[in-house]
C-alpha positions as CSV (number, residue, x, y, z in Angstrom):
1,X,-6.4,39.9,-18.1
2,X,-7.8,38.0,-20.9
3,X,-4.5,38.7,-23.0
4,X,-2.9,36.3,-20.7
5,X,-4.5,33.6,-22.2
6,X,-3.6,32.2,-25.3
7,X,-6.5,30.9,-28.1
8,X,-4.5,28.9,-30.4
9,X,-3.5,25.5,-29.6
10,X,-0.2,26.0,-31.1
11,X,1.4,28.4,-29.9
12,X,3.6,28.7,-27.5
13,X,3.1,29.2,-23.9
14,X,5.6,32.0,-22.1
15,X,5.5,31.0,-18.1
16,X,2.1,32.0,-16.3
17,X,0.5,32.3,-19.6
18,X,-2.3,29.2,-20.0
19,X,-4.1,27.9,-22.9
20,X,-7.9,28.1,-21.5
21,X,-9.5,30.7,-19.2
22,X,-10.2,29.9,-15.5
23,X,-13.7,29.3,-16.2
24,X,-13.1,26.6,-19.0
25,X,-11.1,25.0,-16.1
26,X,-14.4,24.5,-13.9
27,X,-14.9,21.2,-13.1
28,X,-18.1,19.0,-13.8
29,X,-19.7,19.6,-10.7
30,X,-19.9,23.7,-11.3
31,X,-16.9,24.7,-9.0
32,X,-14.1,26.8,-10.4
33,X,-11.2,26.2,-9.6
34,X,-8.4,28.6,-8.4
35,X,-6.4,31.3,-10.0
36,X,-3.1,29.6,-9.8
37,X,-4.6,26.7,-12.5
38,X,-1.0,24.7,-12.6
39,X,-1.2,23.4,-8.8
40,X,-5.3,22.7,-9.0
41,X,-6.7,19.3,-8.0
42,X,-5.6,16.9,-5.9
43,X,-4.0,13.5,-6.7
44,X,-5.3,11.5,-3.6
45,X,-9.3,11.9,-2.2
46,X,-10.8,13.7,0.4
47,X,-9.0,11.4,3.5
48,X,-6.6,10.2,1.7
49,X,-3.3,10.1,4.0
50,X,-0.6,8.5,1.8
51,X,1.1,5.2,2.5
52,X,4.6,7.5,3.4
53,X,2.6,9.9,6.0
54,X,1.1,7.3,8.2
55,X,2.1,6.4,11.8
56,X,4.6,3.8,12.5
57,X,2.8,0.7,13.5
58,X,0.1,1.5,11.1
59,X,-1.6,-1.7,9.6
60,X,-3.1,-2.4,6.1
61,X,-4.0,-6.1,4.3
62,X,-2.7,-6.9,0.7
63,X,-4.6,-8.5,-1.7
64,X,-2.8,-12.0,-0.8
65,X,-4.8,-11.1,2.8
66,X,-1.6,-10.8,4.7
67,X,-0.9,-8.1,7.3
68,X,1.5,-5.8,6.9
69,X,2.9,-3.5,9.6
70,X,4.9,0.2,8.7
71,X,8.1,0.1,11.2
72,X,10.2,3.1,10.0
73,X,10.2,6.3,8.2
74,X,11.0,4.4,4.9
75,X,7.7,3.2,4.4
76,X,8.8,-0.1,5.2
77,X,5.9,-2.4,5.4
78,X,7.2,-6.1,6.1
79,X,5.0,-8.9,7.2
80,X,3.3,-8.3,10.4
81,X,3.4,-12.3,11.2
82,X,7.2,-11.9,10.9
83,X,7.8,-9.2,12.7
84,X,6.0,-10.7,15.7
85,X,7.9,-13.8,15.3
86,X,11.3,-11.7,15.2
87,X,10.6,-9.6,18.5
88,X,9.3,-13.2,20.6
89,X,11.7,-15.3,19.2
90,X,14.7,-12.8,18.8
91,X,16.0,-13.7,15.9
92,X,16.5,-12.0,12.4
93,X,14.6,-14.1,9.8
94,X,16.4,-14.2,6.2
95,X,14.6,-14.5,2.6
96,X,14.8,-18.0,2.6
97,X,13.2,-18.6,5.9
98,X,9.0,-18.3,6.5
99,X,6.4,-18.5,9.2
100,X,3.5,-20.7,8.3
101,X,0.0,-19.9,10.1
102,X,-1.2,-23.4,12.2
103,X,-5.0,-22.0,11.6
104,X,-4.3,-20.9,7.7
105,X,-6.0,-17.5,8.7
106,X,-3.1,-15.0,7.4
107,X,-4.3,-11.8,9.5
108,X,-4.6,-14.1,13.2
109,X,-0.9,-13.5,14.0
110,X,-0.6,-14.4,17.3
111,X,2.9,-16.2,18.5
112,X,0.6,-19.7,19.2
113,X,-0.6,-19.4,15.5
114,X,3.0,-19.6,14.4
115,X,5.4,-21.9,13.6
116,X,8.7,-21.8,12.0
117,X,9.9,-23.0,8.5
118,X,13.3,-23.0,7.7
119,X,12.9,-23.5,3.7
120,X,9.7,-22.9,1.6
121,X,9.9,-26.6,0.9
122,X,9.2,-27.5,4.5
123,X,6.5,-25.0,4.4
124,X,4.9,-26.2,1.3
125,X,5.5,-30.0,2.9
126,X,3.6,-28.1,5.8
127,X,0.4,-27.3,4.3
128,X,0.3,-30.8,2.2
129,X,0.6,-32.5,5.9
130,X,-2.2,-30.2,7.1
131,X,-4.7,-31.3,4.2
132,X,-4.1,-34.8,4.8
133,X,-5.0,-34.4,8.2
134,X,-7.9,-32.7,7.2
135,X,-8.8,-35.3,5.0
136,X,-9.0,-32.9,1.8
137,X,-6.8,-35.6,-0.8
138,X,-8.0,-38.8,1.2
């Protein structure tokens, strides 16, 4: 069996034929790891499920802290604030149009916590309203 290996870094490598032994594959923690070296290892961690294997309706937060919700088998994950305001509202939001939360907390998406903005302008004139209410530029 050892013939199947080859010692010389420069040679080349004939299919099934690997430059180190299974044993000088062993990992740092002692375990060896199995005979067919090529598909070893893992690229995710132990629990790791994949972004494209979850359930639909699955949720996760970005690092903006919006929530976003997985609706189809394409591992589409839109906005969950406009998805909710889509399904109560029925309507189809375009790229242009956004949903400003009342409360400025981005994961409470509850239909009172939103509110319609037909142009990021309006939405930007939105939050500039909201801190002058506040007092924060008086």
């Amino acid at each position: 069996m050892q013939e199947k290996y080859v010692r010389f870094v420069g040679d080349a490598l004939p299919s099934g034929v690997y430059r180190r032994t299974p044993e000088q594959y062993a990992s740092r923690r002692g375990r060896k790891r199995p005979d067919n070296i090529r598909h070893a290892g893992n690229t995710y961690g132990a629990g790791h499920i994949p972004t494209n294997k979850r359930p639909f309706g699955s949720l996760y937060i970005d690092q903006a802290g919006y929530v976003h919700i997985k609706i189809d088998d394409r591992s589409h994950w839109p906005y969950q604030h406009r998805v909710v305001y889509e399904k109560v509202h029925e309507v189809a939001l375009s790229s242009e149009e956004e949903i400003h939360h009342r409360d400025g907390d981005k994961t409470n998406n509850q239909i009172d916590n939103l509110m319609y903005c037909a142009t990021h302008e309006e939405h930007l004139q939105q939050h500039v309203r909201e801190r002058d209410e506040a007092g924060r530029f008086a």
